[in-house]
DRENGU-692587 format. One line per field, with one value per atom (N, C-alpha, C): residue number from 1; residue in one letter; x, y, z. Coordinates in Angstrom, 3 decimals. Example, Ala and Ser with C-alpha at 12.3 -4.5 7.8 and 13.67 -1.06 7.14 Angstrom:
2
num = (1;1;1;2;2;2)
residu = (A;A;A;S;S;S)
east = (13.190;12.300;13.200;12.850;13.670;12.900)
north = (-5.690;-4.500;-3.300;-2.250;-1.060;0.030)
up = (7.800;7.800;7.800;7.080;7.140;7.870)
This chain:
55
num = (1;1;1;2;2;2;3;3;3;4;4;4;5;5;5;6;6;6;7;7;7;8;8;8;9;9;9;10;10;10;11;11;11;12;12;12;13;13;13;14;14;14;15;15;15;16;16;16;17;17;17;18;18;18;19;19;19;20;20;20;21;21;21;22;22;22;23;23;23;24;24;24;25;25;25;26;26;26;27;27;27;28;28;28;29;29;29;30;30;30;31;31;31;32;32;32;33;33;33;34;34;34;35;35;35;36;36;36;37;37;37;38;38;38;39;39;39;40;40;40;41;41;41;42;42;42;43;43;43;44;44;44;45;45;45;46;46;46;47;47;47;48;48;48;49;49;49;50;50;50;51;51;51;52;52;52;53;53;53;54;54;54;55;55;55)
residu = (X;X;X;X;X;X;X;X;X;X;X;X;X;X;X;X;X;X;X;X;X;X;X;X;X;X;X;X;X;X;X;X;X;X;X;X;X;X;X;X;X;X;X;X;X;X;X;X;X;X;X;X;X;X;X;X;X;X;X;X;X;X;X;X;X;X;X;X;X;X;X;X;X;X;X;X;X;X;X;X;X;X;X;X;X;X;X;X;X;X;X;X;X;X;X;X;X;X;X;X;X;X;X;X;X;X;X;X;X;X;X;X;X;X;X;X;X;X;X;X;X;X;X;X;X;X;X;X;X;X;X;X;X;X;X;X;X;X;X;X;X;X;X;X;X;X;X;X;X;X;X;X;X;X;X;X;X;X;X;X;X;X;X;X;X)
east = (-2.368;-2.407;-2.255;-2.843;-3.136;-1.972;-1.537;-0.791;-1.498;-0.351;-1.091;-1.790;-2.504;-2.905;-2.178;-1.260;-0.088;1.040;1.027;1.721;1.237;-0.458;-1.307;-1.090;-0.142;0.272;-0.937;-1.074;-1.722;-1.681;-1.938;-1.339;-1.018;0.064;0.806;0.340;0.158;-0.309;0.793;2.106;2.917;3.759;3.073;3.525;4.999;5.659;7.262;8.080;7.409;7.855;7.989;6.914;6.179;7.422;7.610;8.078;9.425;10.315;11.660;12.259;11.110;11.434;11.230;10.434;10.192;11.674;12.064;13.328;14.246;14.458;15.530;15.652;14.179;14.423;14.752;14.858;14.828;16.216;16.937;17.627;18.531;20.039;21.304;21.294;21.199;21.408;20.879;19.412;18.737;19.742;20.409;21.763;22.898;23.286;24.830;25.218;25.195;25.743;27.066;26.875;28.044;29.265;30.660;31.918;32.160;32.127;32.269;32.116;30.490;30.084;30.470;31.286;31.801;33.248;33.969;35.258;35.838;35.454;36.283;36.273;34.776;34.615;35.233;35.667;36.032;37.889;37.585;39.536;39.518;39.188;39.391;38.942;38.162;38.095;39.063;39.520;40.517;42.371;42.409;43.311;43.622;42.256;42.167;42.568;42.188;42.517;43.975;44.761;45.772;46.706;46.215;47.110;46.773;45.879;45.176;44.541;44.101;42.757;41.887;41.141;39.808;38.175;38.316;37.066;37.675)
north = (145.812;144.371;143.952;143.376;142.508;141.259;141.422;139.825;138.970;137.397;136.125;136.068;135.047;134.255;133.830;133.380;133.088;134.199;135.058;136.337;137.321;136.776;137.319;136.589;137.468;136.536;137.152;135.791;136.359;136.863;137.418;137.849;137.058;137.328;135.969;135.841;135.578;135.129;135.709;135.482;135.803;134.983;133.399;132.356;132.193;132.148;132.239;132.527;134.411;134.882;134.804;133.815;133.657;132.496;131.360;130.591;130.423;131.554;131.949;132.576;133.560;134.356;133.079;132.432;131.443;130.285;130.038;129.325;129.963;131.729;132.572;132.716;132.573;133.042;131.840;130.558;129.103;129.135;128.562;128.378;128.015;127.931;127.996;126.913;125.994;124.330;123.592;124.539;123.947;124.363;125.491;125.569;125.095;124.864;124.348;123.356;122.049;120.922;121.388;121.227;121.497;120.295;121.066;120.655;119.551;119.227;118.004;116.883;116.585;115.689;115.093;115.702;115.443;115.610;115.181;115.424;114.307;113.139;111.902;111.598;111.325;110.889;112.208;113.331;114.494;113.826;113.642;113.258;112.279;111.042;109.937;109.979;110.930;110.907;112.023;113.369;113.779;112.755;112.138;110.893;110.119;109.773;108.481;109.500;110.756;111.480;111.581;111.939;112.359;111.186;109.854;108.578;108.061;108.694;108.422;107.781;107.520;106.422;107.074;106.798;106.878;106.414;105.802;104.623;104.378)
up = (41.607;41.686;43.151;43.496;44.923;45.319;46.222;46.923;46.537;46.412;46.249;47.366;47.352;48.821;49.446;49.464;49.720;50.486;50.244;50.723;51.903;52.211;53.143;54.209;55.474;56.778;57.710;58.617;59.618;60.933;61.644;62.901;63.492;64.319;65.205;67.017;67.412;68.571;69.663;68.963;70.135;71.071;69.961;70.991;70.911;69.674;69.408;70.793;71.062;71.728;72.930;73.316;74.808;75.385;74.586;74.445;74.335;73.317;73.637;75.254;75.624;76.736;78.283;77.703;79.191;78.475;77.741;77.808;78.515;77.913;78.326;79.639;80.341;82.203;82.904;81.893;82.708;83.221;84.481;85.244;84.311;84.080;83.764;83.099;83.893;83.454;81.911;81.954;80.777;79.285;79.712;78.104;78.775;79.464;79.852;80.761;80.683;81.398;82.285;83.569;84.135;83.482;83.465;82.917;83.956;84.579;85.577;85.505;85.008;84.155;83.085;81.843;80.772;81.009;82.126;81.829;81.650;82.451;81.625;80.663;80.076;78.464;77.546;77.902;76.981;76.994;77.943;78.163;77.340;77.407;76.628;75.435;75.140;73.886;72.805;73.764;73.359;73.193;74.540;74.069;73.177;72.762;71.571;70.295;70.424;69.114;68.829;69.831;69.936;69.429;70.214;69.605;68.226;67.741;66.582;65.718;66.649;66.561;66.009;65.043;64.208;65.036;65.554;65.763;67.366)
């Protein structure tokens, strides 16, 4: 008995891959915001938690 039609993949191009690896070599920044930037609003918003504020 034969696969559906459905079950018959076709070869992949490669682009996935092309596309993961050119993210992976991109410069630092594009996954991680320097901590500098987010430190006041991280503070004040860790604050407001602490006094316990909701909203």
């Amino acid at each position: 008995m034969s696969k559906h039609l459905a079950d018959h993949r076709k070869p992949t191009s490669g682009a996935r891959l092309q596309q993961f690896l050119r993210l992976a070599r991109a410069p630092r920044e594009t996954w991680h915001r320097p901590r500098a930037a987010a430190g006041t609003s991280r503070l004040k918003q860790f604050l407001r938690i602490a006094r316990g504020r909701e909203v």
